[in-house]
C-alpha positions as CSV (number, residue, x, y, z in Angstrom):
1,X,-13.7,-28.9,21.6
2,X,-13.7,-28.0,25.3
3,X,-14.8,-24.8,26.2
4,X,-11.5,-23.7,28.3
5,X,-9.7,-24.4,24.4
6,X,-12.0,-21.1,22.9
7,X,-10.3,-17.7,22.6
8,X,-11.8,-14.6,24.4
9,X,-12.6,-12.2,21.4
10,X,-11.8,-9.6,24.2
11,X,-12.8,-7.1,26.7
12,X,-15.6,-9.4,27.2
13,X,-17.2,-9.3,23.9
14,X,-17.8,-13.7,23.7
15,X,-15.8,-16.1,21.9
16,X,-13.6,-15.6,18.8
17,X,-15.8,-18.2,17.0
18,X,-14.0,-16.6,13.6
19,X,-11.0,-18.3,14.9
20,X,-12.2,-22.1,15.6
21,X,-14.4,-22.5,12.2
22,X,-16.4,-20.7,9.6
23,X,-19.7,-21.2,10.3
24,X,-22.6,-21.0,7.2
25,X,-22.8,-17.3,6.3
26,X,-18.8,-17.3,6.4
27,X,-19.2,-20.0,3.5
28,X,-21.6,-18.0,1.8
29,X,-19.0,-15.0,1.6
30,X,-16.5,-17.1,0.5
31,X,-18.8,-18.5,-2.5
32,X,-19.1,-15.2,-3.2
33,X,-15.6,-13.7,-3.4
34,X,-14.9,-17.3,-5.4
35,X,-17.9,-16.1,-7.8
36,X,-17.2,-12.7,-8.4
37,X,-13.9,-13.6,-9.7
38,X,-14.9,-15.5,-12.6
39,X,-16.1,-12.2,-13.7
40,X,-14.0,-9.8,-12.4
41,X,-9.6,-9.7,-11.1
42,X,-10.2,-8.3,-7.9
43,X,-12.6,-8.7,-4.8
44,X,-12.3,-6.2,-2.2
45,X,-13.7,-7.1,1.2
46,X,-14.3,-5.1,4.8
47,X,-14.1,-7.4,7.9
48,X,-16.2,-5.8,10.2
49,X,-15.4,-6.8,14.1
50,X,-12.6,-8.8,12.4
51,X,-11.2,-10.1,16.4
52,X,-7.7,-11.9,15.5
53,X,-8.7,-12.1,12.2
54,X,-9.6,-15.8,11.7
55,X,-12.3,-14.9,9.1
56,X,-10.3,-12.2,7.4
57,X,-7.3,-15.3,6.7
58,X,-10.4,-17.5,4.8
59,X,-10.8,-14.6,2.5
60,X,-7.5,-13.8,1.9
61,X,-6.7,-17.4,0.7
62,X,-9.9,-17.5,-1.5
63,X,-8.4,-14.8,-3.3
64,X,-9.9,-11.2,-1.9
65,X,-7.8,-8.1,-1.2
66,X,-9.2,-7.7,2.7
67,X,-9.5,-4.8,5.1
68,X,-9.8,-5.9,8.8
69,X,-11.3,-3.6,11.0
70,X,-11.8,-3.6,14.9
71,X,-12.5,-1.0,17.4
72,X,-9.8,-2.9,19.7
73,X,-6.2,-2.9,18.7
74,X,-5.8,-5.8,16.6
75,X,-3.0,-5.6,14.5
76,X,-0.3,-7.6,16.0
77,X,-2.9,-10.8,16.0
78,X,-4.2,-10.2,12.3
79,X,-0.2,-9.6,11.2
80,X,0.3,-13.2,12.8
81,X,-2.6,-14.8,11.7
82,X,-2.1,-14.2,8.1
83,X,1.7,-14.7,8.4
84,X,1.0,-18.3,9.2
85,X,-1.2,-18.8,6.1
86,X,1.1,-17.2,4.2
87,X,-1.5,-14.3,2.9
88,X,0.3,-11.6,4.8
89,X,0.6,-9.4,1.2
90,X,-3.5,-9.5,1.0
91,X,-4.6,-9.0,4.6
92,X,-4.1,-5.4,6.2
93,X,-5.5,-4.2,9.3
94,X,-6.8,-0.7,10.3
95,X,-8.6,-0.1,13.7
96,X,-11.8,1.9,13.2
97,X,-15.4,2.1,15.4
98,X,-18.2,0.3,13.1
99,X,-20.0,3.5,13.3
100,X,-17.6,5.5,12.0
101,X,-16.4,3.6,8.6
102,X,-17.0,6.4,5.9
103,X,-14.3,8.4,8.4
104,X,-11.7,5.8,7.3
105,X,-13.0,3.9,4.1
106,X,-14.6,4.4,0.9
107,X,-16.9,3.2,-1.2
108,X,-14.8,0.4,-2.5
109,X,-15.7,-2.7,-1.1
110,X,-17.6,-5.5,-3.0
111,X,-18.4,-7.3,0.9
112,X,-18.1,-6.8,4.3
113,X,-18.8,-9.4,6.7
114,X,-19.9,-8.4,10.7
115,X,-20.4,-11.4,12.4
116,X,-21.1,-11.8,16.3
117,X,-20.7,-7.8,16.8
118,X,-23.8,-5.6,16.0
119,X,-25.8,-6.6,19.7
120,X,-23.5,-5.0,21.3
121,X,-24.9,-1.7,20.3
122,X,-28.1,-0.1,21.1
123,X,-31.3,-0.2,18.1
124,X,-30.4,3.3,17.3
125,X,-26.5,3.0,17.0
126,X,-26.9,-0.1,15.0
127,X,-29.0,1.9,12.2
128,X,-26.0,4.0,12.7
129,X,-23.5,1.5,11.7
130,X,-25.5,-0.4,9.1
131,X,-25.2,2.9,7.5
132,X,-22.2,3.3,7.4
133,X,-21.4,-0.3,6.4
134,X,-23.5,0.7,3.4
135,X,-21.5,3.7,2.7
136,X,-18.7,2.3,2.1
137,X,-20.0,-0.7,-0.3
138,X,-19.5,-0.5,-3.9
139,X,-23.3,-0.4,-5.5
140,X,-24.3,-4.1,-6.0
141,X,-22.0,-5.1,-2.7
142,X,-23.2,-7.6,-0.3
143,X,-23.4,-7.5,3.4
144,X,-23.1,-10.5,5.3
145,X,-24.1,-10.1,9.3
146,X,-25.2,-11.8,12.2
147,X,-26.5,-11.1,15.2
148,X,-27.0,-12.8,18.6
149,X,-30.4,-14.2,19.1
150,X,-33.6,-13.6,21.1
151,X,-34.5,-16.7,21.3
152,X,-31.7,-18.6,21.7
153,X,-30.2,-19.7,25.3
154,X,-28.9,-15.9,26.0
155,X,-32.3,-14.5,26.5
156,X,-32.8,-17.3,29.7
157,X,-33.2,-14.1,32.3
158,X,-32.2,-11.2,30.1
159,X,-34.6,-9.0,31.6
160,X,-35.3,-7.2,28.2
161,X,-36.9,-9.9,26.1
162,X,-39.6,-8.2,26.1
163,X,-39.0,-5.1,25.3
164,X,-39.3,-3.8,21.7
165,X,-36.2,-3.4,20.2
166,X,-35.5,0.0,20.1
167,X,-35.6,-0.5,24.0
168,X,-33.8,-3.9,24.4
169,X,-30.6,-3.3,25.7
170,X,-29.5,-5.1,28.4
171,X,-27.0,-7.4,30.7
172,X,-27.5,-11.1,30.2
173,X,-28.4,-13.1,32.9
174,X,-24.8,-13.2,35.2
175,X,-24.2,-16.9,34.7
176,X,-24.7,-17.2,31.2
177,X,-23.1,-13.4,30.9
178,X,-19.7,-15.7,32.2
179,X,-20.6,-18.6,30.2
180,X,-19.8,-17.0,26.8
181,X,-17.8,-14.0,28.7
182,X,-20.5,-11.3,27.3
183,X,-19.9,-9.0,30.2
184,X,-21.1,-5.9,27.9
185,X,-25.0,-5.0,27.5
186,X,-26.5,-6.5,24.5
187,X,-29.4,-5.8,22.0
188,X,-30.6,-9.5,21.1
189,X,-32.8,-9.8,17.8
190,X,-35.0,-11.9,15.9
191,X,-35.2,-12.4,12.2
192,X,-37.6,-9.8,11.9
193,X,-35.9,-7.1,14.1
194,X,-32.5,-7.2,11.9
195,X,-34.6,-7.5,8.6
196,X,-36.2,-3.9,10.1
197,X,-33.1,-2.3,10.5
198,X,-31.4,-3.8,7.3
199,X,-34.3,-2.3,5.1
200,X,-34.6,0.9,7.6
201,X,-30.7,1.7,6.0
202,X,-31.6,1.1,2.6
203,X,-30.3,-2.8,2.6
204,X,-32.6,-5.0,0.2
205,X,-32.4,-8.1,2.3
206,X,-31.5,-11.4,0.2
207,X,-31.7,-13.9,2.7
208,X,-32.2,-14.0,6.7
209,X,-32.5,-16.8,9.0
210,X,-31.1,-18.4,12.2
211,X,-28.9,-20.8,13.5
212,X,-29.3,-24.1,15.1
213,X,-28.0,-22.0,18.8
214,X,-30.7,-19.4,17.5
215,X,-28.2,-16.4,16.2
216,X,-30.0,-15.1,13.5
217,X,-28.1,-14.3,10.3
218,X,-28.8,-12.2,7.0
219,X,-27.1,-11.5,3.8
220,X,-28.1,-7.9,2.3
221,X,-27.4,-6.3,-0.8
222,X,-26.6,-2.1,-1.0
């Protein structure tokens, strides 16, 4: 796929990967929601960051009740979206700041997914927002989260690398910035750094690694 055929997630914020495929951890969630209804009628899940809402639509057709949140405006996209798959009746939207959740959820959900969103905040408002992700989990409830990478290609002249991370927050480079149209200031991790701040919030971490590009990925349990 050409990269002039990839959809701004907007306002700068990358690509709308969500859209184009699911990538592993997406699969992962979706193994999940299939698994926990052989045991149970319902799934609930929170799409965190949820863009047009391409991730949101997966869950909805393997069978969840979903929840898709975004601090822009997405409704008429996600209304669309799952209009065209035909899961309208399962997919509602609700426009809400990641670290705010417990202000317009509660604790009901059995996931959440946050993929591609959590760089863009500083260390501290991250542990903010993990927070609140785990607030609003049922006990037992799974995150599944990603973050953009250290060492992959975005760190090529991000003038933070080496800062720790409760300092690394920065511009990318300007060509690569307009590459993947990051235009915001970003906190890149490795697996340690987002194992820290999932156990700092009181996430026991299951399973973290990183991607083939170097985005480094986790799946946590509340």
């Amino acid at each position: 796929m050409r990269r002039d055929d990839l959809i701004p997630a907007g306002e700068g914020r990358g690509i709308d990967v969500a859209l184009q495929r699911a990538d592993d951890l997406d699969n992962e969630s979706l193994q999940f929601i299939q698994d926990t209804l052989e045991k149970q009628n319902t799934v609930k899940a929170l799409d965190v960051a949820c863009g047009s809402g391409g991730h949101s639509v997966r869950m909805a057709i393997t069978g969840a009740d979903v929840t898709a949140s975004d601090i822009l405006n997405r409704g008429d996209d996600i209304k669309t979206h799952a209009k065209a798959f035909k899961v309208s009746e399962k997919v509602t939207f609700k426009m809400a700041d990641m670290q705010k959740l417990s202000q317009h959820f509660n604790a009901e959900y059995d996931l959440i997914v946050c993929q591609r969103a959590i760089h863009y905040l500083p260390y501290s408002q991250a542990l903010t927002a993990l927070t609140e992700m785990k607030k609003v989990l049922n006990k037992g409830g799974k995150l599944y989260i990603s973050a953009s990478g250290l060492h992959s290609e975005l760190s090529k002249g991000y003038w933070a690398k080496e800062n720790p991370i409760e300092e690394r927050f920065s511009l990318l480079e300007e060509g690569m910035a307009k590459h993947h149209d990051i235009l915001h200031p970003v906190c890149l991790y490795n697996e340690s750094d987002l194992a820290k701040a999932l156990k700092e919030t009181g996430f026991k971490v299951e399973k973290i690694f990183s991607s083939s590009f170097g985005n480094i990925k986790a799946i946590a349990t509340k």
